[in-house]
Each structure stands twice: as structure tokens, then as C-alpha cells.
PQR file of N, CA, C, O and H, with PARSE charges and radii, in Angstrom:
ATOM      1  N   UNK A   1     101.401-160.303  39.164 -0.4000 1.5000
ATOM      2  CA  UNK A   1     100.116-160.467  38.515 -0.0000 2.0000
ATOM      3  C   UNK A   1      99.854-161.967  38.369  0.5500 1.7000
ATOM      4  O   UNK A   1     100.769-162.790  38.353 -0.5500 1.4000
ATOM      5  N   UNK A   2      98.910-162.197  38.292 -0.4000 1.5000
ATOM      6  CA  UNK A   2      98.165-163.650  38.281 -0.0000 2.0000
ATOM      7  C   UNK A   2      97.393-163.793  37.380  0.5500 1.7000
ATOM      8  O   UNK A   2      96.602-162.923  37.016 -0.5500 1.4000
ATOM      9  H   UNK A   2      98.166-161.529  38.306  0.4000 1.0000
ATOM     10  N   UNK A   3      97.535-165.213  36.750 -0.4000 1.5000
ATOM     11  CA  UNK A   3      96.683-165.786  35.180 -0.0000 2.0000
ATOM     12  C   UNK A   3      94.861-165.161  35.516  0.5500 1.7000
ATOM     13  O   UNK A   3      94.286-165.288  34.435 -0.5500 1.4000
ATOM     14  H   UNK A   3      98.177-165.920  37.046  0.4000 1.0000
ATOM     15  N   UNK A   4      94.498-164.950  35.898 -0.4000 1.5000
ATOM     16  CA  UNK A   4      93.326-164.801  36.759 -0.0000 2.0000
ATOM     17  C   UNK A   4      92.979-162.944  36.318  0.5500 1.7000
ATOM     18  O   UNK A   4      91.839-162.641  35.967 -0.5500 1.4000
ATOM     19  H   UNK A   4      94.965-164.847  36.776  0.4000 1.0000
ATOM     20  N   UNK A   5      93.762-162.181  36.376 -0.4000 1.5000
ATOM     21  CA  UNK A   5      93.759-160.779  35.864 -0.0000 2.0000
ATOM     22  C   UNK A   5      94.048-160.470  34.778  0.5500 1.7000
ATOM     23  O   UNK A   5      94.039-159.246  34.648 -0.5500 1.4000
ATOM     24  H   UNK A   5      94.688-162.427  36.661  0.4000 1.0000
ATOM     25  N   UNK A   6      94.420-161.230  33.529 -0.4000 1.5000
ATOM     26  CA  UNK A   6      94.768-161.336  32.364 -0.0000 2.0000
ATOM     27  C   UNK A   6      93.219-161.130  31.850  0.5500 1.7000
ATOM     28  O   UNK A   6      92.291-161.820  32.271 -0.5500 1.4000
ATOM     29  H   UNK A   6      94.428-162.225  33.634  0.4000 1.0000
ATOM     30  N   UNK A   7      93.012-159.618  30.453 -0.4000 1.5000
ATOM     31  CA  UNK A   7      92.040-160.189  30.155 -0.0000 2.0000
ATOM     32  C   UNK A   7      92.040-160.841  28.914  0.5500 1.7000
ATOM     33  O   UNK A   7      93.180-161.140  28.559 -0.5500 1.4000
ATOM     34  H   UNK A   7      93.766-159.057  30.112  0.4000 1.0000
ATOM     35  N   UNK A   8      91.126-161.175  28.109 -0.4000 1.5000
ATOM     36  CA  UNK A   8      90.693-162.128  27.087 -0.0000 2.0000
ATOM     37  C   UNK A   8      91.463-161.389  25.693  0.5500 1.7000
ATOM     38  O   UNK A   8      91.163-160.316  25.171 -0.5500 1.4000
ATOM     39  H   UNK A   8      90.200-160.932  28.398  0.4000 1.0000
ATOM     40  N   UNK A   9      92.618-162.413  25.271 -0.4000 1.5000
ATOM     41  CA  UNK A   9      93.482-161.862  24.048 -0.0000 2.0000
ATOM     42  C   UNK A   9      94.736-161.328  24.922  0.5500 1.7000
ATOM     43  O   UNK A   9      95.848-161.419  24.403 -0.5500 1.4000
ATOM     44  H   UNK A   9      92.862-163.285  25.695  0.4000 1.0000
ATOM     45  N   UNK A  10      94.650-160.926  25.871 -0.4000 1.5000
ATOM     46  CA  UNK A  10      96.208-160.926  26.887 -0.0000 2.0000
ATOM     47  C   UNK A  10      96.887-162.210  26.335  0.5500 1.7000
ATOM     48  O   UNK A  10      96.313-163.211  25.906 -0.5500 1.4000
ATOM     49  H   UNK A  10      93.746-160.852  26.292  0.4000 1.0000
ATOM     50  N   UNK A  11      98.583-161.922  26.458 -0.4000 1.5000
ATOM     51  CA  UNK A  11      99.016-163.118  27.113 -0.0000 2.0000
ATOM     52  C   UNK A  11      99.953-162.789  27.985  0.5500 1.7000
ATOM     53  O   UNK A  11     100.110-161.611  28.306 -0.5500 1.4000
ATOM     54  H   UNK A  11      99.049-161.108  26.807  0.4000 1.0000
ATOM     55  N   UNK A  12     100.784-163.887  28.546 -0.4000 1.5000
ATOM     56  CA  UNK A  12     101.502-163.466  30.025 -0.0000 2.0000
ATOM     57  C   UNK A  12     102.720-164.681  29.293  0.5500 1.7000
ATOM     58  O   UNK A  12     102.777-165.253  28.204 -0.5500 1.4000
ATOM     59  H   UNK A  12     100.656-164.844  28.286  0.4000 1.0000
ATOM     60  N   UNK A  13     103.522-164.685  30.441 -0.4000 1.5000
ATOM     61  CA  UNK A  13     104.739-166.074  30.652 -0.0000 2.0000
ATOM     62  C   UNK A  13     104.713-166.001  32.050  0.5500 1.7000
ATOM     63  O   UNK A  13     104.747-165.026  32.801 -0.5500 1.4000
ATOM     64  H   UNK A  13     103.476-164.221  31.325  0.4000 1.0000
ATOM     65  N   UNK A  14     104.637-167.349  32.295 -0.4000 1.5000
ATOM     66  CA  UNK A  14     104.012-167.952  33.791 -0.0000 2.0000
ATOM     67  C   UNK A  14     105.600-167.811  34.479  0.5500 1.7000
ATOM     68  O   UNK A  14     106.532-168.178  33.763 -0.5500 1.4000
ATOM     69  H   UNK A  14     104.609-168.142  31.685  0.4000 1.0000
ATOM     70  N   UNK A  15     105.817-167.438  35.455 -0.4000 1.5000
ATOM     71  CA  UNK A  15     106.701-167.423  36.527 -0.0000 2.0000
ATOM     72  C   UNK A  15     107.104-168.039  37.541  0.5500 1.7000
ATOM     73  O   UNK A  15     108.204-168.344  38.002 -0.5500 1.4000
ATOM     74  H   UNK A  15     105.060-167.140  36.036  0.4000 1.0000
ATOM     75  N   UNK A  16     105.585-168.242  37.943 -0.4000 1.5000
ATOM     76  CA  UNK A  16     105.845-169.018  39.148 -0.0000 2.0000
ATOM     77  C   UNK A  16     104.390-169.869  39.310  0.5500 1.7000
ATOM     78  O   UNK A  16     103.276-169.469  38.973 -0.5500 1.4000
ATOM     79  H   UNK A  16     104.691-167.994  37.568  0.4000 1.0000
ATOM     80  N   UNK A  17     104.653-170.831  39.770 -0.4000 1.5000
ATOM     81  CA  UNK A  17     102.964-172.101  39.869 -0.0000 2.0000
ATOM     82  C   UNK A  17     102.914-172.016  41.598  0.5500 1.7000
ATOM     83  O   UNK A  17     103.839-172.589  42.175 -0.5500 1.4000
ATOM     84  H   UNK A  17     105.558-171.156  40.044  0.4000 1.0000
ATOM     85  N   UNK A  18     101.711-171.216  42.579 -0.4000 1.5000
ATOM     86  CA  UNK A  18     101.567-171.224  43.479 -0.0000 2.0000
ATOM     87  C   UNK A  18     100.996-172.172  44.230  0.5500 1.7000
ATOM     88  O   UNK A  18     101.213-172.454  45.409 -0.5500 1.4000
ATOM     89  H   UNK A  18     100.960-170.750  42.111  0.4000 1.0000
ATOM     90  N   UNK A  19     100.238-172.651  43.450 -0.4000 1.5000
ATOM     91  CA  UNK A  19      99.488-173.923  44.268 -0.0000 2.0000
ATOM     92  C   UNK A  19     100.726-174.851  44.406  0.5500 1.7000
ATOM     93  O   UNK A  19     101.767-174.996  43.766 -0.5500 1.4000
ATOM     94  H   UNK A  19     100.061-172.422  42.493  0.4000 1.0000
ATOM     95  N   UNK A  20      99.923-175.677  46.015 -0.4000 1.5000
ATOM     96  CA  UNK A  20     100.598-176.784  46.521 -0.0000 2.0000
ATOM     97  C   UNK A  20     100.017-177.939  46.487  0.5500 1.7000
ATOM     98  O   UNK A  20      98.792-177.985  46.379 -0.5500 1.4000
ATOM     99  H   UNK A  20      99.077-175.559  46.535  0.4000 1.0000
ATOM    100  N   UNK A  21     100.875-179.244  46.584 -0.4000 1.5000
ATOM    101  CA  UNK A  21     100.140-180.382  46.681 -0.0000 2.0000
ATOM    102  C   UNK A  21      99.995-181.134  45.592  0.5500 1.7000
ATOM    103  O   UNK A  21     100.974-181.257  44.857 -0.5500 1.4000
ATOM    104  H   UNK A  21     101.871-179.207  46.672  0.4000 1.0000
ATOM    105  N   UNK A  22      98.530-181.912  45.197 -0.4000 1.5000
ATOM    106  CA  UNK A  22      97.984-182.120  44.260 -0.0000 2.0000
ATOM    107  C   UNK A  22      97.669-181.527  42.801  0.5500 1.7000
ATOM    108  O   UNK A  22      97.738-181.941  41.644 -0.5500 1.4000
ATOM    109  H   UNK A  22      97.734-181.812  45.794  0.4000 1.0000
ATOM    110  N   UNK A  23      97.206-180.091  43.591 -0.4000 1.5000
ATOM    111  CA  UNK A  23      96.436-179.063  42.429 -0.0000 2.0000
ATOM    112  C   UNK A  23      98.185-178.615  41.675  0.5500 1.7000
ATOM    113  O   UNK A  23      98.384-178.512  40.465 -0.5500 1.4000
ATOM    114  H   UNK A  23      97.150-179.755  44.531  0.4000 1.0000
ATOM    115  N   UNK A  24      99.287-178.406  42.803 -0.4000 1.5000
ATOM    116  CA  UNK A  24     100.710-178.376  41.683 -0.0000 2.0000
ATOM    117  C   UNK A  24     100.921-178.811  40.548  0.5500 1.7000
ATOM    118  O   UNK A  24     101.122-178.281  39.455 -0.5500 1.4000
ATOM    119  H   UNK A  24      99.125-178.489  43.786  0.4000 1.0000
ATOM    120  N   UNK A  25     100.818-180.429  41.121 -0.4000 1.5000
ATOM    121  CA  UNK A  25     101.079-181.401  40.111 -0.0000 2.0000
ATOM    122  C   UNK A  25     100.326-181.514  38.794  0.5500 1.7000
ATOM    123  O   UNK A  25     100.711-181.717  37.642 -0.5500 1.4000
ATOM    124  H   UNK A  25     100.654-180.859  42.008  0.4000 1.0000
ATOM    125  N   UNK A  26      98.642-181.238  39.551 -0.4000 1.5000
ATOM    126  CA  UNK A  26      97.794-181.246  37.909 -0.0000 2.0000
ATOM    127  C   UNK A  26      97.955-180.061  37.303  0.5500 1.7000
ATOM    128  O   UNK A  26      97.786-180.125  36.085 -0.5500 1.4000
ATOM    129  H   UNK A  26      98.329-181.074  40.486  0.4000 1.0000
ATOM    130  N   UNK A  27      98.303-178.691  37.851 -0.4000 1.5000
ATOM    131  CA  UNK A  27      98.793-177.657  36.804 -0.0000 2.0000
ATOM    132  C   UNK A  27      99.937-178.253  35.990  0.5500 1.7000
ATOM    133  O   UNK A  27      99.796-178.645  34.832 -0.5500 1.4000
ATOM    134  H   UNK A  27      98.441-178.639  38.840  0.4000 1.0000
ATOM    135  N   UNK A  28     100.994-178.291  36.626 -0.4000 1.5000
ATOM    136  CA  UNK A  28     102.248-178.885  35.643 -0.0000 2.0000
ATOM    137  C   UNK A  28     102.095-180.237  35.042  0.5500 1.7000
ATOM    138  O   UNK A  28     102.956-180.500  34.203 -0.5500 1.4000
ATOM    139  H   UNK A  28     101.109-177.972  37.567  0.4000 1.0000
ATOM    140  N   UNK A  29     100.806-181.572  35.373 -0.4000 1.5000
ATOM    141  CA  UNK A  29     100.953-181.892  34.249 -0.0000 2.0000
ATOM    142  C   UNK A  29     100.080-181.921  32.874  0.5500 1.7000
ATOM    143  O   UNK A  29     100.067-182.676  31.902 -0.5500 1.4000
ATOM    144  H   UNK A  29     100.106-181.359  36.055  0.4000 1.0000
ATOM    145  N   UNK A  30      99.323-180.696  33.258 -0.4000 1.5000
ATOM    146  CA  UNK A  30      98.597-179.548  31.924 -0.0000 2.0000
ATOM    147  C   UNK A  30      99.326-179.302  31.202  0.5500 1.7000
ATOM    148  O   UNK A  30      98.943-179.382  30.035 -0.5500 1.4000
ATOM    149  H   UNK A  30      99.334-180.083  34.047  0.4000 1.0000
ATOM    150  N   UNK A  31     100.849-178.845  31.460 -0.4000 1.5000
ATOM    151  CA  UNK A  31     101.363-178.117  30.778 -0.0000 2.0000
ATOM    152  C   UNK A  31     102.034-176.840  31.297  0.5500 1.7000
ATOM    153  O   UNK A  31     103.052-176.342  30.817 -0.5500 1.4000
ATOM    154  H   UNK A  31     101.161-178.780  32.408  0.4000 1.0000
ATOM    155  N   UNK A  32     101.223-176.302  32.504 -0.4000 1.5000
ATOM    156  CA  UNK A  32     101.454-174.793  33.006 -0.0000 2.0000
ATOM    157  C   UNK A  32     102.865-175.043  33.660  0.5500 1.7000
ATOM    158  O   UNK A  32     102.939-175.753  34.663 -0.5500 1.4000
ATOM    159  H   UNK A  32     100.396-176.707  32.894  0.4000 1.0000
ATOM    160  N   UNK A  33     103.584-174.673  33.303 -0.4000 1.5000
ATOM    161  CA  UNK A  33     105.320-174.840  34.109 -0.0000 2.0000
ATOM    162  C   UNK A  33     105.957-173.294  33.400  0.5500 1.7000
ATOM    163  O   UNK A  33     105.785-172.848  32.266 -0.5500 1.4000
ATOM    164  H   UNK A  33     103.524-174.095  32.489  0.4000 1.0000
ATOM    165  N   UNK A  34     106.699-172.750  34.501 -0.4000 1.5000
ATOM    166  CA  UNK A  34     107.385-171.735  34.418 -0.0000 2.0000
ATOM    167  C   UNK A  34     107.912-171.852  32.976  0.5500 1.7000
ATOM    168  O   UNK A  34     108.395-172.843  32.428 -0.5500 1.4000
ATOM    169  H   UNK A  34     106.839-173.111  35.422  0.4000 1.0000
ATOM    170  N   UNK A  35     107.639-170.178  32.310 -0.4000 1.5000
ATOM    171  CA  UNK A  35     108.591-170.080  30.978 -0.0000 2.0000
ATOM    172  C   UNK A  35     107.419-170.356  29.788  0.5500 1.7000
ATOM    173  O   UNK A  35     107.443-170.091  28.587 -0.5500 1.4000
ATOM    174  H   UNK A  35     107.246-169.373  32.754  0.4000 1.0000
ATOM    175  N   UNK A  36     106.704-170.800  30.367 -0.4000 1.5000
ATOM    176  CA  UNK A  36     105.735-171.084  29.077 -0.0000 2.0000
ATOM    177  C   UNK A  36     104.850-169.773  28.599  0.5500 1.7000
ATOM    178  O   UNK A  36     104.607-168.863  29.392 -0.5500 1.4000
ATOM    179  H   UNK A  36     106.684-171.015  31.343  0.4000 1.0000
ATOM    180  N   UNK A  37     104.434-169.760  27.358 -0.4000 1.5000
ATOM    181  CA  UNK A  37     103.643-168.683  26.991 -0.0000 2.0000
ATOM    182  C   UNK A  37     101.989-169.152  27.335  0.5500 1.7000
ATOM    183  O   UNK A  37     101.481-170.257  27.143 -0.5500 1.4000
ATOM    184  H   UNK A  37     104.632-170.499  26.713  0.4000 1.0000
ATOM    185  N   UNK A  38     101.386-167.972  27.879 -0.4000 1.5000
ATOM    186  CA  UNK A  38      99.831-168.510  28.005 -0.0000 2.0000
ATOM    187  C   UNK A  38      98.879-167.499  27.252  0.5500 1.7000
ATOM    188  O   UNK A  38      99.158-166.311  27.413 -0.5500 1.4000
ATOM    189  H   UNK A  38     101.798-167.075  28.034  0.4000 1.0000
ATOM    190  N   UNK A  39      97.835-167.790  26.485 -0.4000 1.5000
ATOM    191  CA  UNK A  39      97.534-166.146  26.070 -0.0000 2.0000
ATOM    192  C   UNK A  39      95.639-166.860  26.415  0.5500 1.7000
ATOM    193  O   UNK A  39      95.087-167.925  26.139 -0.5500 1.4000
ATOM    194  H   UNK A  39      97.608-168.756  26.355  0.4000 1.0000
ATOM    195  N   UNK A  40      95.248-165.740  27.043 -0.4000 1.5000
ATOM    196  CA  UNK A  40      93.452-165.928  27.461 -0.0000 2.0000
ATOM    197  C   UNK A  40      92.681-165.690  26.455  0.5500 1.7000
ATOM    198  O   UNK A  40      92.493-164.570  25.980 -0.5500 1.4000
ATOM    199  H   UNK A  40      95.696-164.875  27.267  0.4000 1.0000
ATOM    200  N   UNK A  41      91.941-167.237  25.873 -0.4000 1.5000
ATOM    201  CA  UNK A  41      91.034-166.832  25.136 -0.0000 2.0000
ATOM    202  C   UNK A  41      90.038-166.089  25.560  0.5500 1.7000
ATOM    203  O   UNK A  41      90.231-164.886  25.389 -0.5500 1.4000
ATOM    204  H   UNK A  41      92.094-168.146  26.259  0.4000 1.0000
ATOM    205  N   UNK A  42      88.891-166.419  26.126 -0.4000 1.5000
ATOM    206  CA  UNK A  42      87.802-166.044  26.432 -0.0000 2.0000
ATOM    207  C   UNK A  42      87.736-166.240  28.499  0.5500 1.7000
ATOM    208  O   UNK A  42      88.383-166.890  29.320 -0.5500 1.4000
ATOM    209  H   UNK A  42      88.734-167.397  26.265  0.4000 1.0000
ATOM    210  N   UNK A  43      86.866-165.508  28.544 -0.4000 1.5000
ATOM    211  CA  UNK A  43      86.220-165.885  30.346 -0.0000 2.0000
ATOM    212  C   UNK A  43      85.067-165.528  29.900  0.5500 1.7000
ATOM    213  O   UNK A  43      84.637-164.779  29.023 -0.5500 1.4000
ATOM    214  H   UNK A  43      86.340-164.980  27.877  0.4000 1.0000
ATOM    215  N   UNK A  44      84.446-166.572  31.086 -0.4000 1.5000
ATOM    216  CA  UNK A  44      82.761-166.557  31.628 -0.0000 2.0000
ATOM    217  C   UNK A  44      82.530-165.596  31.634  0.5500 1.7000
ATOM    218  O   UNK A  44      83.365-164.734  31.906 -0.5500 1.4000
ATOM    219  H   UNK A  44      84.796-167.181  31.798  0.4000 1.0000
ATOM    220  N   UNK A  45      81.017-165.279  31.269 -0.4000 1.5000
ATOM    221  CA  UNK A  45      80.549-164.326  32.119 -0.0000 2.0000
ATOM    222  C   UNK A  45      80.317-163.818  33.805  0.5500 1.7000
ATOM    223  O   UNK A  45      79.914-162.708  34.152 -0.5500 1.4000
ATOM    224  H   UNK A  45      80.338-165.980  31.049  0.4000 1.0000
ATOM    225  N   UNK A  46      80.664-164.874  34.640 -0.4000 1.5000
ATOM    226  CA  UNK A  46      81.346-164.566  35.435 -0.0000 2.0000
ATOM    227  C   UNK A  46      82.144-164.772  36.070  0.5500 1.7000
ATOM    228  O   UNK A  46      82.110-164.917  37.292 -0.5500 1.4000
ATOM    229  H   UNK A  46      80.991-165.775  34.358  0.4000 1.0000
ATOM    230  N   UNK A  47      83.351-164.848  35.107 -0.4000 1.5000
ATOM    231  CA  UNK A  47      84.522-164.719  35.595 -0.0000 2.0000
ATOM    232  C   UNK A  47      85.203-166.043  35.756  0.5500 1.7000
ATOM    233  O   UNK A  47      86.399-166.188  36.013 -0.5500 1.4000
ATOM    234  H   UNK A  47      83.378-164.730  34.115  0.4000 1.0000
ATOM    235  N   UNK A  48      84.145-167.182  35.545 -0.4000 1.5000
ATOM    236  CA  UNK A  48      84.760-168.803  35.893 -0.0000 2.0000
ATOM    237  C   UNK A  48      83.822-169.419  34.922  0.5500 1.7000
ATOM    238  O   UNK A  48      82.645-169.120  34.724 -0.5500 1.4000
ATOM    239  H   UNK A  48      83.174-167.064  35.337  0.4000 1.0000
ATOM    240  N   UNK A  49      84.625-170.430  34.290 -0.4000 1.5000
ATOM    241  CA  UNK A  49      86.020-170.396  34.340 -0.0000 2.0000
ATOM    242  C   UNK A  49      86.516-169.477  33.003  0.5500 1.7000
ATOM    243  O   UNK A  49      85.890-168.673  32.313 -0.5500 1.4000
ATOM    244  H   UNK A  49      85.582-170.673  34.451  0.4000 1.0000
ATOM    245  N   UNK A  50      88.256-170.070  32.933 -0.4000 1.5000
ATOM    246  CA  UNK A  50      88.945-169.352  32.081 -0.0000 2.0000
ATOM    247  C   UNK A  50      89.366-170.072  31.237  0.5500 1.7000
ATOM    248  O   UNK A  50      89.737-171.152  31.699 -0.5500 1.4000
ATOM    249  H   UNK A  50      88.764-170.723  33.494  0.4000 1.0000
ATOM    250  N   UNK A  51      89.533-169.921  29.728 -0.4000 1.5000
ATOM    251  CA  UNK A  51      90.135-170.551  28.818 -0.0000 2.0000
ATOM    252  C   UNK A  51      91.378-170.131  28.502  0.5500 1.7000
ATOM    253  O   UNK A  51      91.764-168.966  28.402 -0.5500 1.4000
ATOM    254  H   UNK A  51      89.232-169.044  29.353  0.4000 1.0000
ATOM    255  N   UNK A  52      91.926-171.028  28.366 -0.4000 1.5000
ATOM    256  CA  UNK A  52      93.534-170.077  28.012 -0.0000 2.0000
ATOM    257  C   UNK A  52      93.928-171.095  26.745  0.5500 1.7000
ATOM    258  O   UNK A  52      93.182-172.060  26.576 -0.5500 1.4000
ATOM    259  H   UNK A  52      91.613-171.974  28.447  0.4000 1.0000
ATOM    260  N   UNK A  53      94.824-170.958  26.038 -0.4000 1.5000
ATOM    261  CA  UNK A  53      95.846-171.455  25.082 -0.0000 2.0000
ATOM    262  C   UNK A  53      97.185-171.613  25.548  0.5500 1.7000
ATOM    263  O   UNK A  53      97.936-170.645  25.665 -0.5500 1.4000
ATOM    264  H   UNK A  53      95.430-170.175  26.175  0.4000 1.0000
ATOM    265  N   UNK A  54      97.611-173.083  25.890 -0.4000 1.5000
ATOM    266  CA  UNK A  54      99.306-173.032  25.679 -0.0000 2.0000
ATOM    267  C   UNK A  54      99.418-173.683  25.174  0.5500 1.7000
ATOM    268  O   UNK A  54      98.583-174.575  25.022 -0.5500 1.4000
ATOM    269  H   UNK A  54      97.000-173.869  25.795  0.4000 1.0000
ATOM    270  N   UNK A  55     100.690-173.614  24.526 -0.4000 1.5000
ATOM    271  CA  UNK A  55     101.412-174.411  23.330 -0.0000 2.0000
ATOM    272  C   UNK A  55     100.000-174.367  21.898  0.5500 1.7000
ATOM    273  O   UNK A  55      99.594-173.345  21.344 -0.5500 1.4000
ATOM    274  H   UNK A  55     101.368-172.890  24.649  0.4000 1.0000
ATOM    275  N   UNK A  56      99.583-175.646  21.659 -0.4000 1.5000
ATOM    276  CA  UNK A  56      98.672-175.563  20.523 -0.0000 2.0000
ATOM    277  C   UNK A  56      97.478-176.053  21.058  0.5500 1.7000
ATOM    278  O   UNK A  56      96.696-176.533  20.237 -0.5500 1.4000
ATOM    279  H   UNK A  56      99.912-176.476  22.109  0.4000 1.0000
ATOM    280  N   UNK A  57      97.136-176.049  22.268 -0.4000 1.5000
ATOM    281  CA  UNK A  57      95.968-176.908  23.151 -0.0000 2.0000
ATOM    282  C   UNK A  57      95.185-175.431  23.503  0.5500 1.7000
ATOM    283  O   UNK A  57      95.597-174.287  23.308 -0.5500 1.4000
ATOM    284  H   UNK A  57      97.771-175.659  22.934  0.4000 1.0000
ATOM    285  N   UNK A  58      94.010-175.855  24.045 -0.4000 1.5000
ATOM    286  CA  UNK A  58      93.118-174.795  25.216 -0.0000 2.0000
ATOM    287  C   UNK A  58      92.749-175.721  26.339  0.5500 1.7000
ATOM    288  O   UNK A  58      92.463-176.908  26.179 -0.5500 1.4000
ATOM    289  H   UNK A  58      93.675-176.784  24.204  0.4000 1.0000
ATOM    290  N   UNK A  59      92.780-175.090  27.484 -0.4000 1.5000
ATOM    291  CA  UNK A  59      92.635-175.790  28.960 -0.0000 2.0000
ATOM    292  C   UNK A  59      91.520-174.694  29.584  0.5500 1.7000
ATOM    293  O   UNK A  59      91.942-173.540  29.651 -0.5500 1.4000
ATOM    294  H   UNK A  59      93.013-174.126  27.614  0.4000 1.0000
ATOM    295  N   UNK A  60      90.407-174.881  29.961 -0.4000 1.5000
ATOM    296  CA  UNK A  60      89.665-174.577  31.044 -0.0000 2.0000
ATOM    297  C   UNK A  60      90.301-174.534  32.307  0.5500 1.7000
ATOM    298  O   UNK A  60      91.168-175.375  32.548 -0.5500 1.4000
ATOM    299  H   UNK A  60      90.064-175.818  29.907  0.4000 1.0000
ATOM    300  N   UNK A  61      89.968-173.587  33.238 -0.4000 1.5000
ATOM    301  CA  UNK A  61      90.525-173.327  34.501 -0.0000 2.0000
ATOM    302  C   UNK A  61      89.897-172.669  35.270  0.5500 1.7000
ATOM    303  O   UNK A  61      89.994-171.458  35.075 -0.5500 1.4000
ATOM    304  H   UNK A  61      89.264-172.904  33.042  0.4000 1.0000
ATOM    305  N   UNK A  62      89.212-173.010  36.172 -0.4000 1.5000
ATOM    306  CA  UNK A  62      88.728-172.154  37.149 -0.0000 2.0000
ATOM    307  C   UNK A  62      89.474-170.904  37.667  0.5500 1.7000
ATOM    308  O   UNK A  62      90.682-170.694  37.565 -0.5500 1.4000
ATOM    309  H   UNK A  62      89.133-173.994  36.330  0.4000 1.0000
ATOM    310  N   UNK A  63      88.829-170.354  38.065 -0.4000 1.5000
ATOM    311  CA  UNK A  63      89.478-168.794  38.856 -0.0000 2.0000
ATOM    312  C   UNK A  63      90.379-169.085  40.107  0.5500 1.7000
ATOM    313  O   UNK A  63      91.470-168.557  40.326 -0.5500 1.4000
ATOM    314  H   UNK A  63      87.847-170.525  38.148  0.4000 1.0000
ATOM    315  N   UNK A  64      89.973-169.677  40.608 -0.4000 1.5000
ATOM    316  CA  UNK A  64      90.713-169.798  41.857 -0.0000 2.0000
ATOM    317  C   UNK A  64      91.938-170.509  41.498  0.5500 1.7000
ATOM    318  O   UNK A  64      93.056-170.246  41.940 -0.5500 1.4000
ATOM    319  H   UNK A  64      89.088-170.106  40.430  0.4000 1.0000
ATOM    320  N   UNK A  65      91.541-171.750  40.374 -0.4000 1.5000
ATOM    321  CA  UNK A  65      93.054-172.399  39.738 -0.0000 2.0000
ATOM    322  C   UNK A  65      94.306-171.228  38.857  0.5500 1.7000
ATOM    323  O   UNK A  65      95.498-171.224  38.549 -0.5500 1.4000
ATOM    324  H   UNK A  65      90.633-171.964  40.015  0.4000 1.0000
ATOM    325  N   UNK A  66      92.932-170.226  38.730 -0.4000 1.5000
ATOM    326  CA  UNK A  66      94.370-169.266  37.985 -0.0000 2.0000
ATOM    327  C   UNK A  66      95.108-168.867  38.617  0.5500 1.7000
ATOM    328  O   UNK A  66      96.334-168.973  38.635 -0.5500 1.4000
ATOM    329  H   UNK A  66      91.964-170.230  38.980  0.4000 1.0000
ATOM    330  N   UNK A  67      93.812-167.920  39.722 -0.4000 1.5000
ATOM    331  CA  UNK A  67      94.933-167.326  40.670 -0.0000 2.0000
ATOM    332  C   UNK A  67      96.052-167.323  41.264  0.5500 1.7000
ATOM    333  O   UNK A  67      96.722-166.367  41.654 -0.5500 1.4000
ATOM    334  H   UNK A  67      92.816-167.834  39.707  0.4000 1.0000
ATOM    335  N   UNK A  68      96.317-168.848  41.349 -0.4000 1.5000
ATOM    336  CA  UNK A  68      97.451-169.419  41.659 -0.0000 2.0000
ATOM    337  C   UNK A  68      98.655-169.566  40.721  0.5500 1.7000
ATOM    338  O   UNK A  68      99.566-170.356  40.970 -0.5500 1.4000
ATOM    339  H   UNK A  68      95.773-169.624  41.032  0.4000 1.0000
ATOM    340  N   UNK A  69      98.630-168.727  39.558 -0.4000 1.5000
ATOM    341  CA  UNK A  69      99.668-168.641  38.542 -0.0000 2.0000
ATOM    342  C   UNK A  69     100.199-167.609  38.290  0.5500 1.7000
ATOM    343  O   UNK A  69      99.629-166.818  37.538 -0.5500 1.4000
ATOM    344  H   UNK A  69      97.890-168.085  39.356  0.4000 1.0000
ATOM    345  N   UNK A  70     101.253-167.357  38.758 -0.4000 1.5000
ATOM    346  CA  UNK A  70     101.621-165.787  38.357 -0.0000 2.0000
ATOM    347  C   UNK A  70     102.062-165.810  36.929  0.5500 1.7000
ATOM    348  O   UNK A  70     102.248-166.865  36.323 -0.5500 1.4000
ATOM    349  H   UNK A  70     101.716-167.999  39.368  0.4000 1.0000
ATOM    350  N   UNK A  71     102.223-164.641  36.413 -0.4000 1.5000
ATOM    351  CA  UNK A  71     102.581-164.487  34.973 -0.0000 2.0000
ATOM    352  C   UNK A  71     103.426-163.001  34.726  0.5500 1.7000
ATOM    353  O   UNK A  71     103.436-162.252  35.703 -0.5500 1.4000
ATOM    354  H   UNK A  71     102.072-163.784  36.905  0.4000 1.0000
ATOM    355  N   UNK A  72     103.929-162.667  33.843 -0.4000 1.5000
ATOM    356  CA  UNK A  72     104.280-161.434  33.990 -0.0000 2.0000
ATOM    357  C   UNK A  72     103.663-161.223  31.807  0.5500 1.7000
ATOM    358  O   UNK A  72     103.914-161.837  30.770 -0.5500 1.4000
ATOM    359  H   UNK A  72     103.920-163.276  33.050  0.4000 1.0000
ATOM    360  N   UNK A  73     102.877-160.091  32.170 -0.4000 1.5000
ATOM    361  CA  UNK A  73     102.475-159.614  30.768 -0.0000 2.0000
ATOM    362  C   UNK A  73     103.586-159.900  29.635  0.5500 1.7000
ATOM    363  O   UNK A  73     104.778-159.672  29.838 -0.5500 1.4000
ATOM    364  H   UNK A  73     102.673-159.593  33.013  0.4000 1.0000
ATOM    365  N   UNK A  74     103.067-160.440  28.375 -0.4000 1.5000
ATOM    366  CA  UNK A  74     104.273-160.032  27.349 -0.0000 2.0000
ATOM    367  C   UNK A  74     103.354-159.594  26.177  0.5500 1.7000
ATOM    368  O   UNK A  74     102.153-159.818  26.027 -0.5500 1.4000
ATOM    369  H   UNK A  74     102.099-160.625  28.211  0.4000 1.0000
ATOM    370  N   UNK A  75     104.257-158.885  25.352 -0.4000 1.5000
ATOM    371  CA  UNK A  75     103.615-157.896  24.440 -0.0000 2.0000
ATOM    372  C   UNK A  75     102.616-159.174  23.118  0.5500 1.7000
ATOM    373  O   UNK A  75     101.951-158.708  22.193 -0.5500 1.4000
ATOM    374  H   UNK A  75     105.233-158.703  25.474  0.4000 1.0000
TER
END
């Protein structure tokens, strides 16, 4: 599953960071790095972008930037 299918009040723990390159680096130095808790505030009305919460911050993220985050649900 991917940050991107999470809905709003979900949270996940990120697994794995798919993007390559550049867009890697600016996920991880957001914050998004394996092990972390992410929980989705709100999404657009359509669908972009996404707000999420980690740690004590909120980060905007486009859809396509989520997609690239896997997560696995936690309660």
C-alpha cells in the first residue's frame, strides 16, 4: 500500500521511499524515512495534494509524491 491510499485520519509506518534521485532526497530530508509514523490529515478535493502529519509538523504532498511511499496500515 502507498501513502497515496491512506484515507484522511488513517495512519501507516512508511517502509519503503520509492522515488529516485532528487525527489528521494527531498522526501527524506522532510522527514519521510522508513519506520516513521505518518497519519493523513486531510486531502483535496481532488485528491492533490495530501496533508499528512509526521513527528509534530504537517507536510503537503502531492499524489504522485505519495505514491511513491509505501506504508503498511497501523492501528
Amino acid at each position: 500500500m502507498n501513502l497515496a491510499k491512506l484515507a484522511p485520519g488513517e495512519k501507516g509506518r512508511i517502509t519503503a521511499i520509492g522515488a529516485i534521485g532528487p525527489m528521494r532526497r527531498r522526501l527524506m530530508d522532510m522527514g519521510l524515512l522508513p519506520g516513521e509514523e505518518v497519519r493523513v490529515e486531510k486531502v483535496a478535493p481532488l485528491g492533490d495534494p495530501i496533508e499528512v502529519r509526521i513527528r509534530s509538523y504537517h507536510l503537503s504532498l502531492r499524489k504522485k509524491e505519495a505514491e511513491g511511499i509505501a506504508v503498511e496500515v497501523t492501528p
